[in-house]
C-alpha positions in Angstrom: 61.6 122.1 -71.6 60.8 123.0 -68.2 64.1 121.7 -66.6 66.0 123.1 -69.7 64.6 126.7 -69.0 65.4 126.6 -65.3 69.1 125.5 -66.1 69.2 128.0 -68.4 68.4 130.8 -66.4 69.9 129.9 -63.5 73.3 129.7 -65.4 72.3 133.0 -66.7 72.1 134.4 -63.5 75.5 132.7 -62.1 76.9 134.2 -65.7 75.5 137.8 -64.2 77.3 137.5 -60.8 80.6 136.2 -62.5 80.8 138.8 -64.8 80.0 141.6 -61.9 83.1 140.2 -60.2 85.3 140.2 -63.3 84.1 144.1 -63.3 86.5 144.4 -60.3 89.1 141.7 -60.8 89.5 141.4 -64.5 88.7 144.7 -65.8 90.2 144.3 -69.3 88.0 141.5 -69.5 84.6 142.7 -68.6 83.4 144.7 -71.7 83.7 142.1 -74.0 82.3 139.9 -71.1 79.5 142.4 -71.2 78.6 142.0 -74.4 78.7 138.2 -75.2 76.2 138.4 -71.9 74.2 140.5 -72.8 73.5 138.3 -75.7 73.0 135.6 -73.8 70.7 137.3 -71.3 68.5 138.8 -74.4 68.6 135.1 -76.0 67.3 133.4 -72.9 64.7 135.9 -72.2 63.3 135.5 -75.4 63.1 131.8 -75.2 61.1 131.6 -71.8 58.9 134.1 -73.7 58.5 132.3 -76.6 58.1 129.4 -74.2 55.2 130.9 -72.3 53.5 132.4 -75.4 53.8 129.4 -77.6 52.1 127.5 -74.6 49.8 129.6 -73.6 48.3 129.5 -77.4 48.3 125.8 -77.3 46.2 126.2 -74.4 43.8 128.3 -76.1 43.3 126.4 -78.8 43.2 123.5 -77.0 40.1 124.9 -74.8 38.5 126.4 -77.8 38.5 123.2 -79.6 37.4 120.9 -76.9 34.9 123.4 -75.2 37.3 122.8 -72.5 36.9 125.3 -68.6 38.1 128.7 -70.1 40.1 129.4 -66.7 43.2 127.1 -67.9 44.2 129.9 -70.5 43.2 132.2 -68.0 45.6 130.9 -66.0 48.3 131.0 -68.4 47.3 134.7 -69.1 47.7 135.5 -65.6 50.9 133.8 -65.9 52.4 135.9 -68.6 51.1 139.3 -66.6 52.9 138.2 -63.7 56.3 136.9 -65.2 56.5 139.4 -68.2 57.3 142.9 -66.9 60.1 142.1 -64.4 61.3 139.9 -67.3 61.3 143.1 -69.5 62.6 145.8 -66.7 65.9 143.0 -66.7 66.1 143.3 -70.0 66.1 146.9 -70.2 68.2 147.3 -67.1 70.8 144.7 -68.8 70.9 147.1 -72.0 71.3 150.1 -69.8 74.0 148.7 -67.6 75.8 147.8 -71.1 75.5 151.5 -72.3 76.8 152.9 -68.8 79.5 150.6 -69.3 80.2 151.3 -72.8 80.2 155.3 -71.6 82.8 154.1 -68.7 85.3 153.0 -70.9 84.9 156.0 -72.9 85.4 158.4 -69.7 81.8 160.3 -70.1 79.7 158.6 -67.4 81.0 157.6 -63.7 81.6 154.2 -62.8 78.7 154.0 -60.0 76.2 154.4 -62.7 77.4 151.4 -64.3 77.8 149.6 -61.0 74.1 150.6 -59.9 72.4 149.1 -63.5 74.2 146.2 -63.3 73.3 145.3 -59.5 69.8 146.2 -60.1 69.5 144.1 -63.1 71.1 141.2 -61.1 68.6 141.9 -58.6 65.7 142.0 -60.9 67.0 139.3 -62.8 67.3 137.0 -59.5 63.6 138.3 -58.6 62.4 136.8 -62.2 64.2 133.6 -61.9 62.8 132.8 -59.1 59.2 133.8 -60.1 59.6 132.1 -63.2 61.0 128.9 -61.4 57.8 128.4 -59.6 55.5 129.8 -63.0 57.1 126.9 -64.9 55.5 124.3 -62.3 51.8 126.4 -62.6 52.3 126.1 -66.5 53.1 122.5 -66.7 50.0 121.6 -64.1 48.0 123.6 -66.7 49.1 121.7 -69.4 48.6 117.9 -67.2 44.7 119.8 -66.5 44.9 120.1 -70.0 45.7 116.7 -71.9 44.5 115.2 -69.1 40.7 116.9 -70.1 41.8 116.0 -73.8 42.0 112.3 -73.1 38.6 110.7 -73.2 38.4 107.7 -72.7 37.5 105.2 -76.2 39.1 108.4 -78.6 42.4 107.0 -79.6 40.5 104.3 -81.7 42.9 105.3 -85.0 45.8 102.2 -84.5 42.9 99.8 -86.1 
């Protein structure tokens, strides 16, 4: 899953820069462009949060239930603290850019402000990718500390 969310996101982030550029090449392109990436963005940052979460209670319950050292879901707590916000101010700053956009095309709102949204969520978005490419490698060693805790040696006596 690791390798799968990395690909992800770093195709989400190549999506982000292509779809700047069609902004100036393609313009009759770009809003519905916009949109289908915008999707995609909100997918894929849901996914690496339900990836983190759904980890992170395994974790617990795994520590709980096998009086195992309390810091592991620490760790992962610390993980999600980090990694979360900048995840959300993308998100946020993707939705905004697509609203600027949407005024754009209507004639309300000024190009720039579109322009400055959707640099500074590429920006922030390129930030989070590459925090969350090394916070995938600190989750996975916390899930090796993990099983590797879990396997005691004589337990797996049930293929008699």
């Amino acid at each position: 899953m690791n390798t799968f969310l990395r690909y992800l996101n770093l195709s989400v982030l190549l999506a982000g820069l292509v779809l700047i550029l069609t902004g100036y090449y393609h313009h009759e392109l770009h809003p519905v462009l916009g949109f289908l990436y915008a999707i995609l963005f909100i997918g894929t940052v849901i996914l690496t949060m339900f990836y983190f979460i759904t980890t992170g209670a395994m974790i617990k319950e795994e520590v709980q239930s096998k009086n195992l050292d309390a810091n592991l879901y620490q760790q992962t707590r610390q993980i999600k603290k980090y990694l979360f916000p900048p995840i959300f101010l993308s998100a946020v700053l993707i939705v905004t850019s697509g609203i600027y956009g949407g005024a754009v095309n209507a004639g309300i709102s000024p190009g720039w402000m579109h322009s400055i949204f959707s640099f500074s969520a590429w920006i922030m978005l390129a930030w989070s990718f590459s925090m969350l490419h090394r916070l995938l490698q600190v989750n996975k060693d916390i899930l090796l500390q993990v099983r590797q805790r879990n396997s005691v040696p004589g337990e797996n006596s049930e293929s008699a």
